[in-house]
gemmi code that builds the backbone of each chain (N, CA, C; Angstrom):
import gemmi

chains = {
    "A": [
        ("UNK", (14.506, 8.238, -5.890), (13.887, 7.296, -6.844), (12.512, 6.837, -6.331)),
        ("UNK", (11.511, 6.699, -7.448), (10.200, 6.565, -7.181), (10.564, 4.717, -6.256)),
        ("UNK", (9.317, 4.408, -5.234), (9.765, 3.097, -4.393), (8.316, 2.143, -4.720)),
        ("UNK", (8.423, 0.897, -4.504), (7.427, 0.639, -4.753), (6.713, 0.318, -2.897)),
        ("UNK", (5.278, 0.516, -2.566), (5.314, -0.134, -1.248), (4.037, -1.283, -1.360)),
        ("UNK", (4.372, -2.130, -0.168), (3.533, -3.515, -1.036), (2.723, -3.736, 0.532)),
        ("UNK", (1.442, -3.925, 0.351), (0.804, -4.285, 1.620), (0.185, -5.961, 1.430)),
        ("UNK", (0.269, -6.737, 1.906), (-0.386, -7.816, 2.048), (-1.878, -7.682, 2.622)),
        ("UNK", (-2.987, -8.544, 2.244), (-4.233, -7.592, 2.628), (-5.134, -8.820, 2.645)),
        ("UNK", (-4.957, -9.908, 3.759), (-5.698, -11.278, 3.984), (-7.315, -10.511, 3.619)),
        ("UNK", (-7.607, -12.511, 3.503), (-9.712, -12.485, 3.096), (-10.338, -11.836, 4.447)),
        ("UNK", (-9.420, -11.768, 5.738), (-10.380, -11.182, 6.803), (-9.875, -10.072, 6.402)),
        ("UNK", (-9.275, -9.274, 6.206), (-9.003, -7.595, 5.545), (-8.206, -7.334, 6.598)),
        ("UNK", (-7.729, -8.313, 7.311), (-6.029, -7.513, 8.436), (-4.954, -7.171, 6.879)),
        ("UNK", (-4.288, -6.398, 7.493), (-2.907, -5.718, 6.249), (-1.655, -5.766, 7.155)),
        ("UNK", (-1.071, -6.195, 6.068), (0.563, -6.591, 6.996), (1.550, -5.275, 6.071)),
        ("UNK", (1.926, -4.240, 6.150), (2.444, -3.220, 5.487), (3.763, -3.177, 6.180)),
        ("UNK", (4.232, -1.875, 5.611), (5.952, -1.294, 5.919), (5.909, -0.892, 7.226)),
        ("UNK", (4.660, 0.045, 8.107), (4.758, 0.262, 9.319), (5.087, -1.414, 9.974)),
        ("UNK", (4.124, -2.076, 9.777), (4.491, -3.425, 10.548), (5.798, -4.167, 10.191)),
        ("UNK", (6.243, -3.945, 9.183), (7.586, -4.774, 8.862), (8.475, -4.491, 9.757)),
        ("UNK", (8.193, -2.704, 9.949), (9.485, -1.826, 10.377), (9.500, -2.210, 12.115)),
        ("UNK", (8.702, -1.901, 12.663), (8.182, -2.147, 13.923), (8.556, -3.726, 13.892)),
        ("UNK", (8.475, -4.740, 13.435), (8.735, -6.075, 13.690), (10.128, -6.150, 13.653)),
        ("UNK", (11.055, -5.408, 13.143), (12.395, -5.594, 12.704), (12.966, -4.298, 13.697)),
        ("UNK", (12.673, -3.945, 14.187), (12.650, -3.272, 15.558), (12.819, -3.924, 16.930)),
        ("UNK", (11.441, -4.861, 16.988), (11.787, -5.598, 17.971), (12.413, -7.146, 18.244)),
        ("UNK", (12.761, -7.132, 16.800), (14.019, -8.243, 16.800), (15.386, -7.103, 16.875)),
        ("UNK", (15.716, -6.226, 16.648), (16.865, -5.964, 16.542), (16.936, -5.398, 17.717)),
        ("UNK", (16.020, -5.217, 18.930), (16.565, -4.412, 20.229), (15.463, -5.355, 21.192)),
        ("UNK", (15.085, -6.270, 20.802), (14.571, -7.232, 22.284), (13.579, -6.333, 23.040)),
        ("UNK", (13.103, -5.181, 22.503), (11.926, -4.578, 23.369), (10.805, -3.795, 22.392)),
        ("UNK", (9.722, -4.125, 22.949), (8.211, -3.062, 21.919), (8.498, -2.014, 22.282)),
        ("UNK", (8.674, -1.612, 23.879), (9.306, -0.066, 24.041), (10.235, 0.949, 23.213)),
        ("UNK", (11.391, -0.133, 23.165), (12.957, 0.371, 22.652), (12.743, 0.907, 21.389)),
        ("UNK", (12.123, -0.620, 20.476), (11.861, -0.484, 19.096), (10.936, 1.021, 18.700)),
        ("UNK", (9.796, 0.866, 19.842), (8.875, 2.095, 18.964), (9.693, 3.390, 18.991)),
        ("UNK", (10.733, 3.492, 20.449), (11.567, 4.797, 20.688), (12.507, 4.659, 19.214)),
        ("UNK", (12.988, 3.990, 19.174), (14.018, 4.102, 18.150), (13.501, 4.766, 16.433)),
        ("UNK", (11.755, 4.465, 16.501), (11.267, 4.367, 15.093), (10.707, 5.675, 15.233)),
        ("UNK", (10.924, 6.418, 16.473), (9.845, 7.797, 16.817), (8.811, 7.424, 16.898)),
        ("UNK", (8.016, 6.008, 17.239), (6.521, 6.005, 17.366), (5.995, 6.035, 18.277)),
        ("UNK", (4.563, 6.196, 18.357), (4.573, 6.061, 19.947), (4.321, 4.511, 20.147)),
        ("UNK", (3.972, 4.610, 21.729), (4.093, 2.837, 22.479), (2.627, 2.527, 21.989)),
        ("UNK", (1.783, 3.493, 22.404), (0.300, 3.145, 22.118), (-0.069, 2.321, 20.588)),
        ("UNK", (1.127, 3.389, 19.702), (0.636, 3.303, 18.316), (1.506, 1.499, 17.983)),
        ("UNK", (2.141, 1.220, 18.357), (3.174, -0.166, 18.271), (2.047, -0.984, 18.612)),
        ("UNK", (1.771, -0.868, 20.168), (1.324, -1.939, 20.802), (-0.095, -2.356, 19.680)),
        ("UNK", (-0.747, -1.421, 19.351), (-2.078, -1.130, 18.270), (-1.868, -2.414, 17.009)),
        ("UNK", (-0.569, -1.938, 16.730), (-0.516, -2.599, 15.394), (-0.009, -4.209, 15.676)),
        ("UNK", (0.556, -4.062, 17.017), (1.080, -5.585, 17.394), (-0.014, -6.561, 17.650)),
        ("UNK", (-1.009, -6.102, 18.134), (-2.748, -6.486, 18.692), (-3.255, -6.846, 17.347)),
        ("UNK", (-3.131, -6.322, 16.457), (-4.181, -6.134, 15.413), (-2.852, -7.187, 14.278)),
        ("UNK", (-2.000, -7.732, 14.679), (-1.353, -8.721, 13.835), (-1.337, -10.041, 14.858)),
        ("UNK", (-1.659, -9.621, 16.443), (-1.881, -11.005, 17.094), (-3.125, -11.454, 16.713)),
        ("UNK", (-4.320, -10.778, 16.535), (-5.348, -10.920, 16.085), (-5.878, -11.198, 14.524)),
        ("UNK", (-5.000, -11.008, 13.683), (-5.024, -11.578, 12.143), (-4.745, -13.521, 12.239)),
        ("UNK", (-3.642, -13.757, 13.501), (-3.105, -14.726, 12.774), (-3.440, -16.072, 13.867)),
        ("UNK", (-3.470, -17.117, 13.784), (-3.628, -18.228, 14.678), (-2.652, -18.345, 15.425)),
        ("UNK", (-1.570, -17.953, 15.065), (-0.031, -17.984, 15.843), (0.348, -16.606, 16.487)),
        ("UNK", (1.281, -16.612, 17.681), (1.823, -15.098, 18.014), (2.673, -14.937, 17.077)),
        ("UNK", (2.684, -13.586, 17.016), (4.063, -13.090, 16.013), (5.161, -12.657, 17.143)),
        ("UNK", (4.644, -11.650, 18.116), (5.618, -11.507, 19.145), (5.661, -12.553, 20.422)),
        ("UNK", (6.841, -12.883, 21.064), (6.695, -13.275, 22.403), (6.878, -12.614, 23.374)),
        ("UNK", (6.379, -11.996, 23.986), (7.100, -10.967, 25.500), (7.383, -12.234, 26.760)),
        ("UNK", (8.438, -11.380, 27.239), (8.567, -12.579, 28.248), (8.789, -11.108, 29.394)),
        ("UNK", (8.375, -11.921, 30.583), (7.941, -10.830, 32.173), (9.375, -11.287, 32.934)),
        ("UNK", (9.338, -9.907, 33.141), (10.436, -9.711, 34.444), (12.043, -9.743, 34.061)),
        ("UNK", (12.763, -9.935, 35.385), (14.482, -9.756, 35.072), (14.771, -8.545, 35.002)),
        ("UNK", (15.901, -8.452, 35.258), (16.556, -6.994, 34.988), (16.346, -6.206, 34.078)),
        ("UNK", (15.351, -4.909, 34.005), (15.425, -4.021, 32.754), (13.410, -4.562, 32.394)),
        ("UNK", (13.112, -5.107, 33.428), (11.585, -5.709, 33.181), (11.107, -6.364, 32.451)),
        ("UNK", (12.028, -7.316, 31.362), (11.703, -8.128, 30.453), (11.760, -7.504, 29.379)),
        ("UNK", (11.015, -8.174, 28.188), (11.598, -7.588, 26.998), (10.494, -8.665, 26.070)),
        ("UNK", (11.068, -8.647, 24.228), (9.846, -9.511, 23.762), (11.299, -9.487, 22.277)),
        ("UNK", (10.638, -10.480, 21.967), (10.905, -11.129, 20.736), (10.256, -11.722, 19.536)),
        ("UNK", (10.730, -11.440, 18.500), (9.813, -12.571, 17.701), (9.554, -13.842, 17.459)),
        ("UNK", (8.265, -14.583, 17.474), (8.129, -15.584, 17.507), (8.824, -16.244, 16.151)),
        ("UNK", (8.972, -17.732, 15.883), (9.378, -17.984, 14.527), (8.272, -17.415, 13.734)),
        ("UNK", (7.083, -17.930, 14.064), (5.796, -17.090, 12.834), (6.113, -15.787, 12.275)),
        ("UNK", (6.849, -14.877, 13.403), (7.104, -13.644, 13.570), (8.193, -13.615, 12.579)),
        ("UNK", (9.147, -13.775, 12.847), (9.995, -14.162, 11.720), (9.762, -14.201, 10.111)),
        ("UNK", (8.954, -15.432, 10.433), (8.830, -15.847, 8.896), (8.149, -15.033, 8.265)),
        ("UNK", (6.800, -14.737, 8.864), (6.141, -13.515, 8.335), (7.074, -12.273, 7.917)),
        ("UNK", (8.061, -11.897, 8.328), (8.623, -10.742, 8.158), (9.589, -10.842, 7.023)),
        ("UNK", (9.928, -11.972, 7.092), (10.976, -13.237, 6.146), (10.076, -12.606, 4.563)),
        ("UNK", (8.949, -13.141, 4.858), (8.206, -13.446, 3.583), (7.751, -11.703, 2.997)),
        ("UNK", (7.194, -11.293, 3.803), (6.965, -9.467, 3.570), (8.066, -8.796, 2.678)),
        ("UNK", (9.184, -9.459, 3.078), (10.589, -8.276, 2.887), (10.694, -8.784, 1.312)),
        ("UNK", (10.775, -10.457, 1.495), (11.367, -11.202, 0.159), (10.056, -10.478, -0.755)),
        ("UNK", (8.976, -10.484, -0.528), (7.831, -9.717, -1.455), (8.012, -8.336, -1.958)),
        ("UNK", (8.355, -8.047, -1.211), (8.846, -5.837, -1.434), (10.055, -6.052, -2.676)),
        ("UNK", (10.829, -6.717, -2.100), (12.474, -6.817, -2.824), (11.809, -7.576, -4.362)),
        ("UNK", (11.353, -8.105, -4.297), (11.039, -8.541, -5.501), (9.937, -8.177, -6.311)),
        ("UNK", (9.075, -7.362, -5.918), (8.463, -6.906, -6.272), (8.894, -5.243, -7.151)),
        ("UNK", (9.339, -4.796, -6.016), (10.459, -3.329, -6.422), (11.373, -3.571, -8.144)),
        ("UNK", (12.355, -5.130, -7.685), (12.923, -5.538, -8.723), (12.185, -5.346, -10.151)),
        ("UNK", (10.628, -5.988, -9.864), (10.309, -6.254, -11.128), (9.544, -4.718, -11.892)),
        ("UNK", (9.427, -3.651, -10.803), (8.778, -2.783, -11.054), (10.369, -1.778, -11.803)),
        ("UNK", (11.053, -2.113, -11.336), (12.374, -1.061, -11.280), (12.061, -0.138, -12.587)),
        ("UNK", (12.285, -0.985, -13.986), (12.048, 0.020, -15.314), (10.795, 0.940, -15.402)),
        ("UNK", (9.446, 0.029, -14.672), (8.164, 1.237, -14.983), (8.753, 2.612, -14.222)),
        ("UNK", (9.246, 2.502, -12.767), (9.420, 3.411, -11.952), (10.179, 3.724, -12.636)),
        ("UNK", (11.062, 3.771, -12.864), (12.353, 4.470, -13.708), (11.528, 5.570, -15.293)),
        ("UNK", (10.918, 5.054, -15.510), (10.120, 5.948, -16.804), (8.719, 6.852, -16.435)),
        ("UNK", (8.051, 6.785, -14.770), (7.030, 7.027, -14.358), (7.869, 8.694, -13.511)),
        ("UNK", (9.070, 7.930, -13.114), (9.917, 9.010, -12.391), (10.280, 10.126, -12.899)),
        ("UNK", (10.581, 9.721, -14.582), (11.082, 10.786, -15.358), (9.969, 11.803, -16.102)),
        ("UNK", (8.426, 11.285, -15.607), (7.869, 12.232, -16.368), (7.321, 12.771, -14.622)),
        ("UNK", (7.470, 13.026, -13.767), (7.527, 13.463, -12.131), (7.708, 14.567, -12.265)),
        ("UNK", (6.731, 15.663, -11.292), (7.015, 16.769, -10.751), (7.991, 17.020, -9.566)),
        ("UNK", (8.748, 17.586, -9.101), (9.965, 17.646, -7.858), (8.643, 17.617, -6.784)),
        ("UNK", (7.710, 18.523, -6.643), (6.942, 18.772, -5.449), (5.626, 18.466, -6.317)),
        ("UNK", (4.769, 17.386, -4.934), (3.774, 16.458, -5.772), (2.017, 17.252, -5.331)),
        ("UNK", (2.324, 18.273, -4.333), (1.108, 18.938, -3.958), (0.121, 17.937, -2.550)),
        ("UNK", (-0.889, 18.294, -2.589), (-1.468, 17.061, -1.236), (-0.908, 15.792, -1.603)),
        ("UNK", (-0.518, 15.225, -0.530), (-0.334, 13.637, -0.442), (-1.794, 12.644, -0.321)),
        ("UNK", (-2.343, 12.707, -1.714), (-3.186, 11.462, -1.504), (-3.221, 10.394, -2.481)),
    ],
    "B": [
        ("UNK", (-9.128, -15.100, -0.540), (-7.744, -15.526, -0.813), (-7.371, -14.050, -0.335)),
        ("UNK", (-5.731, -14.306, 0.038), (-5.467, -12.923, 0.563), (-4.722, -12.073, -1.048)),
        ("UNK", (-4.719, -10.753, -0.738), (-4.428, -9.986, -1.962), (-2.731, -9.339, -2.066)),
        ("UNK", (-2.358, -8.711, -2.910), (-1.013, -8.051, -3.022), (-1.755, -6.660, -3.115)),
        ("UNK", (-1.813, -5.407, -2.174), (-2.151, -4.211, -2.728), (-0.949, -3.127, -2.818)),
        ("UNK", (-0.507, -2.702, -3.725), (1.182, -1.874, -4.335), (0.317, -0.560, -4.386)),
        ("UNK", (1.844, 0.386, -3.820), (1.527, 1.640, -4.503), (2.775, 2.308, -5.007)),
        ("UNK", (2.317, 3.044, -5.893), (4.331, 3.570, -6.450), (4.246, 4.812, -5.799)),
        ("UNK", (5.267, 4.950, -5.186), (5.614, 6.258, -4.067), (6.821, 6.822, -4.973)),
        ("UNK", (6.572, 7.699, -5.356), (7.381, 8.994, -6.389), (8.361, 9.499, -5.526)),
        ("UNK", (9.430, 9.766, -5.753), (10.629, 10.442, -4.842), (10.192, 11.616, -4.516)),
        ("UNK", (9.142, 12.773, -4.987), (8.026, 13.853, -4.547), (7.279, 13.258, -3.312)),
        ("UNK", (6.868, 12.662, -3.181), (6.107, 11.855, -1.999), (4.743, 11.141, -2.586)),
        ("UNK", (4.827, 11.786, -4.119), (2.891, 11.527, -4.423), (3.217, 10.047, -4.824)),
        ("UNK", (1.778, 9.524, -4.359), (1.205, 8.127, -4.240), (0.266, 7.682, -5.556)),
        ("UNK", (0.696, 6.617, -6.306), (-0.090, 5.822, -7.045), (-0.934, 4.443, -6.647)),
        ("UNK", (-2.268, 4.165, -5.868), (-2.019, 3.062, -5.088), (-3.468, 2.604, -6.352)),
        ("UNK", (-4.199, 1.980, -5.423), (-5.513, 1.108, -6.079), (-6.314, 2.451, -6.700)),
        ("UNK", (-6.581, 2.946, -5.189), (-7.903, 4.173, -5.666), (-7.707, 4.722, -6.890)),
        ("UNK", (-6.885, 4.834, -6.844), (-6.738, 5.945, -8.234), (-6.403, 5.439, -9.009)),
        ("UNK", (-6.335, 3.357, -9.648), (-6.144, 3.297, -10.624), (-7.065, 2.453, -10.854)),
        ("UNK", (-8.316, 2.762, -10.061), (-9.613, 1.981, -10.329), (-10.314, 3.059, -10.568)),
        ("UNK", (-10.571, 4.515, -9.983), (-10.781, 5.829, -10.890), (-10.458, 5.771, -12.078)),
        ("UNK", (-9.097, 5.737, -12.732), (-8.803, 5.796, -14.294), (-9.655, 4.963, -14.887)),
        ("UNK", (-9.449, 3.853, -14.308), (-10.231, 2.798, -14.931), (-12.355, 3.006, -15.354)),
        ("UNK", (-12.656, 3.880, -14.300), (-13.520, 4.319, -14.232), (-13.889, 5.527, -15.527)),
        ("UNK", (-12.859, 6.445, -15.266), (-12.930, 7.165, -16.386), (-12.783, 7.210, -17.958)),
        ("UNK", (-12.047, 6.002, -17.701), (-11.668, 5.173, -19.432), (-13.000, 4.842, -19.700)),
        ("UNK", (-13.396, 4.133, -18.806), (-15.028, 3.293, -19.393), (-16.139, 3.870, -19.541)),
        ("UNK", (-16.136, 5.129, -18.220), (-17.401, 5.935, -19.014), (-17.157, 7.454, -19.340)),
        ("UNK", (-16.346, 7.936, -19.966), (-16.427, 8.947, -20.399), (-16.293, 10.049, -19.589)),
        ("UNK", (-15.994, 10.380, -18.033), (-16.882, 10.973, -17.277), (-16.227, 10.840, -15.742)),
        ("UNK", (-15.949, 12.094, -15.168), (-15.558, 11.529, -13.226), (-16.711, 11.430, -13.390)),
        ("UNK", (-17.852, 12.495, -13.409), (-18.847, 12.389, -12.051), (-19.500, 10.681, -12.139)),
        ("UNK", (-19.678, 10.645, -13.395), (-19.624, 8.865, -13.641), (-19.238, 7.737, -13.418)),
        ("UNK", (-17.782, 8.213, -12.836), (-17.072, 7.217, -12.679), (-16.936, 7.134, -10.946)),
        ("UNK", (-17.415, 8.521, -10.657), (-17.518, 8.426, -9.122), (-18.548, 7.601, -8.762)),
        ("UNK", (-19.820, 8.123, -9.437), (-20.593, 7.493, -8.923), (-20.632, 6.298, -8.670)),
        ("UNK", (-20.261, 5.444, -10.524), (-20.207, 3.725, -10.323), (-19.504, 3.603, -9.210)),
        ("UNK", (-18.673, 3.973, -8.521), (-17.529, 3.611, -7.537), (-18.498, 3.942, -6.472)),
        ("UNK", (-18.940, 4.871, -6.320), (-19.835, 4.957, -4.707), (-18.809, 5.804, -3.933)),
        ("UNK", (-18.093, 6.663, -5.318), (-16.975, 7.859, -4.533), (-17.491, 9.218, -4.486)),
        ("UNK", (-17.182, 9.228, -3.664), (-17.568, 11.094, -3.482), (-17.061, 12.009, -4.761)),
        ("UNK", (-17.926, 12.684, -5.167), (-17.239, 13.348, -6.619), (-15.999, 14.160, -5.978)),
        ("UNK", (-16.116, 14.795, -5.237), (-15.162, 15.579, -4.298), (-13.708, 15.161, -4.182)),
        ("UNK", (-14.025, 13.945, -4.095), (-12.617, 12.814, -3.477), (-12.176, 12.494, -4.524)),
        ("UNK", (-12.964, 11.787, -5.889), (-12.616, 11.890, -7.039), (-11.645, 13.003, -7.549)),
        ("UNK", (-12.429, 14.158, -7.036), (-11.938, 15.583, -8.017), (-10.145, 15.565, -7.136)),
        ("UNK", (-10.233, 15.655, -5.942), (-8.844, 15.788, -5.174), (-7.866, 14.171, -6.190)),
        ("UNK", (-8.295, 13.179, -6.164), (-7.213, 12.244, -6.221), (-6.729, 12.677, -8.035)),
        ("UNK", (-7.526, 13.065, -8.263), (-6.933, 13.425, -9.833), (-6.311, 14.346, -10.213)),
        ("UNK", (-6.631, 15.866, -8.756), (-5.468, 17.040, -8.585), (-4.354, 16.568, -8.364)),
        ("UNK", (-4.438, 15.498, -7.213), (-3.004, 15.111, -6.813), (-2.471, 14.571, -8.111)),
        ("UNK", (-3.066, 13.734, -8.911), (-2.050, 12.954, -10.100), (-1.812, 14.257, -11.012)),
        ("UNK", (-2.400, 15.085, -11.132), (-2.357, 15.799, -12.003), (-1.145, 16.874, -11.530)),
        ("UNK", (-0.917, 16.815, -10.137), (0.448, 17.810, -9.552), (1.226, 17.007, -9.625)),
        ("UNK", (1.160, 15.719, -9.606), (2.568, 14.750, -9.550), (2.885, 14.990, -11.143)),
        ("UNK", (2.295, 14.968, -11.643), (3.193, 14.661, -13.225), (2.930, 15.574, -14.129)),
        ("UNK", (3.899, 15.872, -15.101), (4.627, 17.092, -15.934), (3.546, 16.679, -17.225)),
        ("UNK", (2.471, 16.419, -17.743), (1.859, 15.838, -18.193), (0.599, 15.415, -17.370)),
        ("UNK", (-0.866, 16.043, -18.068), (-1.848, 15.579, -17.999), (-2.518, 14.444, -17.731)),
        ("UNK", (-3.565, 13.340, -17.045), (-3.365, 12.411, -16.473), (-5.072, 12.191, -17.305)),
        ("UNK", (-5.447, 12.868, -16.905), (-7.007, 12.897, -17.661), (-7.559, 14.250, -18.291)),
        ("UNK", (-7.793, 14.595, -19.858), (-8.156, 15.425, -20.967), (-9.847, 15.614, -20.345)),
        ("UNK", (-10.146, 17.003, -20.043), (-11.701, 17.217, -19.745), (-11.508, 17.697, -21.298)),
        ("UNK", (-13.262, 17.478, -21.423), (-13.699, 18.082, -22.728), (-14.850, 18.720, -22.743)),
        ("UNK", (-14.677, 20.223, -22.882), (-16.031, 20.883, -22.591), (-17.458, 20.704, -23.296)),
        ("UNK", (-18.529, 20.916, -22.407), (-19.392, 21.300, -23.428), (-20.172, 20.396, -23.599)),
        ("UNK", (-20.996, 20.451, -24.975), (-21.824, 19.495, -26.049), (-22.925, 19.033, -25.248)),
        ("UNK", (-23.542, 18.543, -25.777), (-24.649, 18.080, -24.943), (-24.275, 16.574, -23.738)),
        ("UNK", (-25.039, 16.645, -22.465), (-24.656, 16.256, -21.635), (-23.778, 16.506, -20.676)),
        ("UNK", (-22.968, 17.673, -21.479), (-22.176, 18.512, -20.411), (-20.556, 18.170, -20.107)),
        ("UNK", (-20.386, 17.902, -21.858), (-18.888, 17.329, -21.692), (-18.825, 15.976, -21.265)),
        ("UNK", (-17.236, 15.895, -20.878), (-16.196, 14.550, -20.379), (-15.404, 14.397, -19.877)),
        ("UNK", (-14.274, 13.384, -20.195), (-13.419, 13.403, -19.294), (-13.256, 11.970, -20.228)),
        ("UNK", (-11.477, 12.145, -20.445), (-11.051, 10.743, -20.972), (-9.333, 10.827, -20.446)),
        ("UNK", (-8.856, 9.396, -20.322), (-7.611, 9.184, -20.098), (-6.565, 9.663, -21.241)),
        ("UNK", (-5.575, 10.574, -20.898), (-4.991, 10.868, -22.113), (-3.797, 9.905, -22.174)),
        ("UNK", (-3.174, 9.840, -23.384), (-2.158, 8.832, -23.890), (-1.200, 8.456, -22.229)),
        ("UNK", (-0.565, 9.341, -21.831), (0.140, 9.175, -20.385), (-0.783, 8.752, -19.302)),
        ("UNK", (-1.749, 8.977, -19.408), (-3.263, 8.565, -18.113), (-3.391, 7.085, -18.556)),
        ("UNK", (-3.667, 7.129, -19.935), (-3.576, 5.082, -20.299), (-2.415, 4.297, -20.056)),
        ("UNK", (-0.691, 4.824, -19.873), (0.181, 4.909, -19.475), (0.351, 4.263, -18.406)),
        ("UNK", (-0.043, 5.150, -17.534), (0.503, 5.303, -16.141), (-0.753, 4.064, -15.653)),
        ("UNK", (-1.632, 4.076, -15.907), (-2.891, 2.828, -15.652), (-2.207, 1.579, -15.880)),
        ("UNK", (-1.660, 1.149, -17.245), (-1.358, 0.402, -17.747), (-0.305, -0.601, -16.723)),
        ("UNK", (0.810, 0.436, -16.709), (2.030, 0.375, -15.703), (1.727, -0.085, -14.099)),
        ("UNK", (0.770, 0.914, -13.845), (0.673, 0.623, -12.231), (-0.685, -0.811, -12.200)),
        ("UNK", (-1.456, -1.469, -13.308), (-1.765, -2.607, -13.434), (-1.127, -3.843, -13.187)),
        ("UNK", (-0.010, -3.616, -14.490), (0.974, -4.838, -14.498), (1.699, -4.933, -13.630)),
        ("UNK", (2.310, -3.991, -12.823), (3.200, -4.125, -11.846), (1.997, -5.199, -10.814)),
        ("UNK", (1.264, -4.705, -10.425), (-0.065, -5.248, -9.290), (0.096, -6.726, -9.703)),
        ("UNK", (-0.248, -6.991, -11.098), (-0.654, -8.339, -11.593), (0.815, -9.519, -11.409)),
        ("UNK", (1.877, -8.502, -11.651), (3.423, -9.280, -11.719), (4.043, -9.825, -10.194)),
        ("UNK", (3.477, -8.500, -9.292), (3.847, -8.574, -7.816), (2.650, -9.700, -7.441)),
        ("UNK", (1.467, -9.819, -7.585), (0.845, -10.773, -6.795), (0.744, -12.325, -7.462)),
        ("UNK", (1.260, -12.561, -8.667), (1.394, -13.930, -9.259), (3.353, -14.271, -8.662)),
        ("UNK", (3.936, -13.355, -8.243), (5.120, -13.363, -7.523), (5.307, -13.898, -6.214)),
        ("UNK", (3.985, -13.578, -5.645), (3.414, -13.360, -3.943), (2.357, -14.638, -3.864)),
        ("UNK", (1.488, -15.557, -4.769), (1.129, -16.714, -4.967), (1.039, -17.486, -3.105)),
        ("UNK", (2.497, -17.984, -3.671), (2.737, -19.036, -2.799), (2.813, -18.705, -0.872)),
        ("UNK", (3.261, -17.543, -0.736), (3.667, -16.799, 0.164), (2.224, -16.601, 0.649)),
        ("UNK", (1.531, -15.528, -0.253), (-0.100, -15.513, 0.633), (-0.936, -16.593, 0.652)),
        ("UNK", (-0.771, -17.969, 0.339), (-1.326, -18.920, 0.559), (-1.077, -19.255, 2.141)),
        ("UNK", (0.707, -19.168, 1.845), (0.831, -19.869, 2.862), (1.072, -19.000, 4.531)),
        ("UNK", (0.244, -17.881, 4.405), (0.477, -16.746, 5.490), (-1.583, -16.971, 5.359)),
        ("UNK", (-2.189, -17.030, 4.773), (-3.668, -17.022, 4.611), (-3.827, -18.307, 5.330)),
        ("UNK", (-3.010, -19.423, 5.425), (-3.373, -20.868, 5.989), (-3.419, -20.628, 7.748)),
        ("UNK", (-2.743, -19.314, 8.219), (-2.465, -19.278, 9.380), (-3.297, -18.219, 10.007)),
        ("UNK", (-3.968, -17.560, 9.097), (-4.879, -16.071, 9.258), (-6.338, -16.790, 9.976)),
        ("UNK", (-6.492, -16.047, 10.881), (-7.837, -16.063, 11.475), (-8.781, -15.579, 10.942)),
        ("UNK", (-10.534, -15.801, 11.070), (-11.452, -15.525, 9.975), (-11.911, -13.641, 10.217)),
        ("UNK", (-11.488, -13.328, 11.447), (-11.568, -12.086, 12.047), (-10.612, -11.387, 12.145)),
        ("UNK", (-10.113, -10.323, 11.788), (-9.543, -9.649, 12.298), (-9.179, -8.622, 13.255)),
        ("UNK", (-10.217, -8.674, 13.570), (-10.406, -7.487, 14.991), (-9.875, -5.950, 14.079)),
        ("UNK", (-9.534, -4.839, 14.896), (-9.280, -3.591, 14.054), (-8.301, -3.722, 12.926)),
        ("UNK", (-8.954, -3.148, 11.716), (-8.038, -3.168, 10.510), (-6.817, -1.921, 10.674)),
        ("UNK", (-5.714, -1.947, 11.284), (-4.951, -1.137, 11.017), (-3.467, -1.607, 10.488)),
    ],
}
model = gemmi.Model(1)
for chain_id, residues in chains.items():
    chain = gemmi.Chain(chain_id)
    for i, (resn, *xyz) in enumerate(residues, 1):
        res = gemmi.Residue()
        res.name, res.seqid = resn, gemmi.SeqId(i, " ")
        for name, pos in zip(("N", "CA", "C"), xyz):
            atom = gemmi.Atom()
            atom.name, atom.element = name, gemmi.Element(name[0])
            atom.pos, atom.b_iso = gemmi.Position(*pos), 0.0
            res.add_atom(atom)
        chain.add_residue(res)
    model.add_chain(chain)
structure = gemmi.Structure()
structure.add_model(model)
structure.setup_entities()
């Protein structure tokens, strides 16, 4: 089924998208930027990139890393972190919702194979 | 103010996002890609590809060329091209009067810089 994808796109032009949702809900669900990017197939470089470039959109951290302990520490999301991700998801889901019938009639006039992806 | 930018992702993989429904929009108004590239400050090239791609995604024509005549022909949105514009508009307009309150209150916390847009 056709999906809808929704980017948030602040007045300074940072974008909060599905790579960042996914990656944020990554490193709440396994306590590490490492773990998370292994788990998503990304690389560390490409995580850490997008984690920089959302510490740098916002006045608040989104992640917290904390140093050391067994296993070398690890990171979490901040509440900002959270909420931001809170608010992203509730936007997609409802957004999708309201799109559901166009997609549903946009789908049915669809080719199986769409040619270059642009 | 920060923005909502949607794209409809087809179960094929092909993409409906802004570009290409500010192209249509382009082509509705003047008659014309190379016209509509230009007002845009798009490469006719890039133009010509994003309208192959719509034109491989769907079982149905997206934009009617019209040969010829003086000036060298056209180019107009056909009934499904005004369609599919129409659709991937309102969805934009429904998702970001949805998203209101949310990018206010994620824009109150955004820094005036963003450092790299990724």
């Amino acid at each position: 089924m056709a999906e809808l994808h929704v980017n948030i796109v602040l007045a300074s032009g940072a974008r909060i998208g599905r790579g960042k949702a996914v990656l944020l809900e990554g490193i709440r669900d396994t306590g590490s930027i490492s773990a998370a990017a292994r788990a998503l197939g990304m690389d560390y470089k490409r995580a850490w990139l997008l984690l920089d470039s959302l510490d740098s959109a916002f006045d608040t951290p989104v992640v917290e890393r904390k140093a050391g302990g067994v296993g070398g520490g690890g990171a979490a999301l901040s509440p900002f972190g959270l909420e931001l991700l809170g608010r992203y998801r509730r936007i997609e889901a409802a957004a999708m919702a309201l799109a559901e019938a166009d997609l549903e009639v946009l789908e049915q006039h669809a080719l199986p194979s769409a040619g270059p992806k642009i």
